[in-house]
N, C-alpha and C positions, 0 to 999 in steps of 0.2 A: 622687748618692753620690760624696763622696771618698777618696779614698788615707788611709793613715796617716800619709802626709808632711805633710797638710794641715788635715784637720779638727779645725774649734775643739772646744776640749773645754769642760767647763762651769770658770765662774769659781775655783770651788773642787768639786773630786772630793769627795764624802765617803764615796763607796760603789761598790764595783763590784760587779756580775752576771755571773756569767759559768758558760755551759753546760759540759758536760763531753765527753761525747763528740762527737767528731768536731773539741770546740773545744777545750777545756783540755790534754785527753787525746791522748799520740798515740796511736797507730793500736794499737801493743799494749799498750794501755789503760793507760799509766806516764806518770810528768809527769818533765819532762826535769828539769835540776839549774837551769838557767836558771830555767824556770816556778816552780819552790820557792822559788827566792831571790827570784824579783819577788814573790811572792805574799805574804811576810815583809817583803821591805821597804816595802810598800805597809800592808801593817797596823802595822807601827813606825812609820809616817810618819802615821798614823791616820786611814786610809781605811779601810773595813769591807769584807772579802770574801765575799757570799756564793756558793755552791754553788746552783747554778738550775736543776735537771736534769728529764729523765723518769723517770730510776732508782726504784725503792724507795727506801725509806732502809736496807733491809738489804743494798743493793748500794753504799754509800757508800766500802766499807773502801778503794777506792782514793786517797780525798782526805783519810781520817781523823786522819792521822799529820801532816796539811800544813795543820791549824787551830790557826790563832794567838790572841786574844783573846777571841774568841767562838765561832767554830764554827757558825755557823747555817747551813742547807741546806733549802732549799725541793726536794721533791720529789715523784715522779711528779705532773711540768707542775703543781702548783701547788694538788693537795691535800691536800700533808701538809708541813707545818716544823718542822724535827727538833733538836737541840740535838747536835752530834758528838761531843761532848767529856762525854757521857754512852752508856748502854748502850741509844741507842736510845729514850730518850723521845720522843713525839710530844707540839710546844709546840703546833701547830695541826690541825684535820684540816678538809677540807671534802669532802664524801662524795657519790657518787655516788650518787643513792637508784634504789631496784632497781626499781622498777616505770617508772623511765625508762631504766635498764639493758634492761630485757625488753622495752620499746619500741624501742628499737636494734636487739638481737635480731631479732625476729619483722620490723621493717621491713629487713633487709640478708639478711637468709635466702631473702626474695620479690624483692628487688631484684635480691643478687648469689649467685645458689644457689652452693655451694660454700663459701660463706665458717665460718671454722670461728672460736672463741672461748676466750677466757682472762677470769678474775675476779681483779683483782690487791685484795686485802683487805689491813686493817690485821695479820693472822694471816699471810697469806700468798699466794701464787698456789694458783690450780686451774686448769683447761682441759678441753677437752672431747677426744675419742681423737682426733680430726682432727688437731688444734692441733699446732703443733709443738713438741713436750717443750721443758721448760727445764731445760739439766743443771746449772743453778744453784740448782734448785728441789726436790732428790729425793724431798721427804714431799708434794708435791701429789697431791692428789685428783685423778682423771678422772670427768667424767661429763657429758651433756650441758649446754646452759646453762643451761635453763631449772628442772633438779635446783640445779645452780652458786648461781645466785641466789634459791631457796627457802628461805624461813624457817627449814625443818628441815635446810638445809645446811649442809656443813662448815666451819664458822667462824662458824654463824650469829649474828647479831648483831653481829659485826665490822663496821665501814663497809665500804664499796666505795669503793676510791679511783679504780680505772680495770675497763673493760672493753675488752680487747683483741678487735680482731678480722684476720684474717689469711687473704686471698685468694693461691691458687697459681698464678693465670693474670693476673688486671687488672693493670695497669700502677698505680705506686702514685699516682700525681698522679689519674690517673685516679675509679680506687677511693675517693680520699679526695672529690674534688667529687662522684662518685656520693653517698659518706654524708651529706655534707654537707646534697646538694640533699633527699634525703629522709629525714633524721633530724635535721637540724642545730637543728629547732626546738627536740628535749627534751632534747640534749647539744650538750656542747662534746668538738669531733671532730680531732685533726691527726694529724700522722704525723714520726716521729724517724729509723724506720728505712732503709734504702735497697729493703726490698722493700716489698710491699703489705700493710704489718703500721700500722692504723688504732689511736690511742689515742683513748678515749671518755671523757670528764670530766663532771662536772655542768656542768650551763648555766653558763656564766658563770665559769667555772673555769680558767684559765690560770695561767703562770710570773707573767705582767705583773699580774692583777690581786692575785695571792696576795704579789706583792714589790711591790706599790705601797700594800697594808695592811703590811706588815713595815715598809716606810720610812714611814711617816704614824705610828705608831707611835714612831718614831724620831727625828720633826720634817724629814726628809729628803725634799725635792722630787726630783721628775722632774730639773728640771736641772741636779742634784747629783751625777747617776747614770750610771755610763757601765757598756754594757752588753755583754756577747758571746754569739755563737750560730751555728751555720752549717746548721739546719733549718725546716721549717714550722711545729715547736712552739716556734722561737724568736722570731716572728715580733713579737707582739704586743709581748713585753719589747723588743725592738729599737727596735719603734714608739715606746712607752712613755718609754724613756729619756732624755735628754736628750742624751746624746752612745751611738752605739753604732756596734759596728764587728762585718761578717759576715766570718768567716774568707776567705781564699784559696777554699777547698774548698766554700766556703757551696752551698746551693740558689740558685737563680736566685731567688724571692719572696726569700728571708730578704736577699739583696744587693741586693736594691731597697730591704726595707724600712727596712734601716740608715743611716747617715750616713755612715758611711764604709768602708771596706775593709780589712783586716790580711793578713798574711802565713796562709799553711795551718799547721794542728794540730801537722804536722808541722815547721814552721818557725818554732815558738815564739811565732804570733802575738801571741795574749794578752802574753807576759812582754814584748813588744818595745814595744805600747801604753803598759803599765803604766810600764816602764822609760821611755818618754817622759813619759808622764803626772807622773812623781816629778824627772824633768829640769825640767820647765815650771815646775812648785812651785818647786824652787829655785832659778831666775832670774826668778819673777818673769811667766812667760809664761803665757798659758792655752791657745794654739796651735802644735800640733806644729810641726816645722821639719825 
């Protein structure tokens, strides 16, 4: 992995990726005046921005106000793609089907006793009394999971985009190769948060695979793409990319799995890539300096 002083970027940008918290986002969850202006002058320059998060898409209101041409948002890790510049339509959904949900369940219940659950639906969140409230959430349901993901449950018939689960004791790296090793067959498993809070996807379901159908779509290769992340759910889009950079503040995986290295959340990483990025276009260069 190299610096941002260093790493080739692809021939021609046409797209960036770029996570939110921990990376777009600083710390109390606001995008600095720098980051606004790179993000505008990158889409005047006609590069495509999208939003790559694990959020909902009803937690976007942070970047809503900061979409320029299109607006598009891949969210919660990559199964759902949202249009911003509308009230919330969902352009794509890939869902987590419940009886591989309730496989997770009943297998990390025997594995990891204590571990407690949340149903993140296209309706909304629910959680079970254990879980830890979400005071972002105040009309969810409580009840256990396996009430949660019941046909006759609250939101029945909604997709399942994710099912969360959350230990108070394992260490989170931990926790996650625990699910891994024995669930990982009927889900796709990572983690965003810095505790022992696991996000569960359909098989096959990530940021990278849901924005490598978005760019094929779009005629957009891998080495078109430069990408940002600084967690283990960013890992894949990083891989993915053709040019990617893990913040400052990154996990150790997500810094391996990138090409190169940027400045932390807090120090404008993203805008300072970008802002090189649209330097190189105009002389001519494809390699930071």
């Amino acid at each position: 992995m190299t610096s941002v002083t260093d790493t080739p970027l692809p021939a021609v940008t046409r797209l960036i990726a770029t996570d939110l918290d921990g990376t777009l986002l600083r710390d109390d969850k606001t995008l600095s005046a720098r980051t606004v202006a790179a993000l505008a002058a990158a889409e005047e320059a006609g590069i495509e921005v999208f939003f790559v998060t694990g959020r909902p898409a009803r937690w976007m209101d942070v970047v809503r106000n900061h979409v320029q041409s299109h607006g598009t948002a891949i969210c919660a890790n990559g199964a759902v793609v949202t249009d911003l510049r509308t009230d919330g339509d969902l352009l794509a959904v890939r869902a987590l089907e419940r009886d591989a949900a309730l496989h997770v369940v009943h297998t990390l219940r025997e594995a990891a006793p204590g571990t407690s659950f949340a149903v993140e639906m296209t309706t909304g969140i629910n959680y079970e009394p254990a879980y830890p409230p979400f005071h972002l959430d105040p009309g969810a349901s409580v009840a256990i999971a396996e009430k949660l993901l019941h046909e006759d449950s609250p939101g029945a018939g909604a997709p399942v985009l994710k099912l969360l689960a959350h230990h108070s004791e394992l260490a989170p790296d931990a926790f996650l190769d625990l699910a891994r090793t024995t669930a990982g067959d009927r889900a796709s498993i990572t983690r965003s948060s810095p505790s022992a809070l696991l996000e569960v996807s359909g098989l096959g379901v990530s940021k990278a695979t849901t924005l490598a159908a978005c760019c094929a779509e779009r005629g957009i290769s891998p080495a078109e793409v430069v990408a940002f992340g600084d967690m283990p759910n960013d890992i894949e889009m990083l891989s993915w990319a053709g040019a990617s950079f893990a913040m400052g503040n990154a996990h150790p995986d997500a810094l391996a799995a990138a090409t190169g290295r940027t400045a932390t959340n807090e120090e404008d990483g993203v805008a300072l890539v970008i802002e090189r990025i649209l330097a190189a276009r105009a002389d001519g260069r494809t390699t930071l300096r």
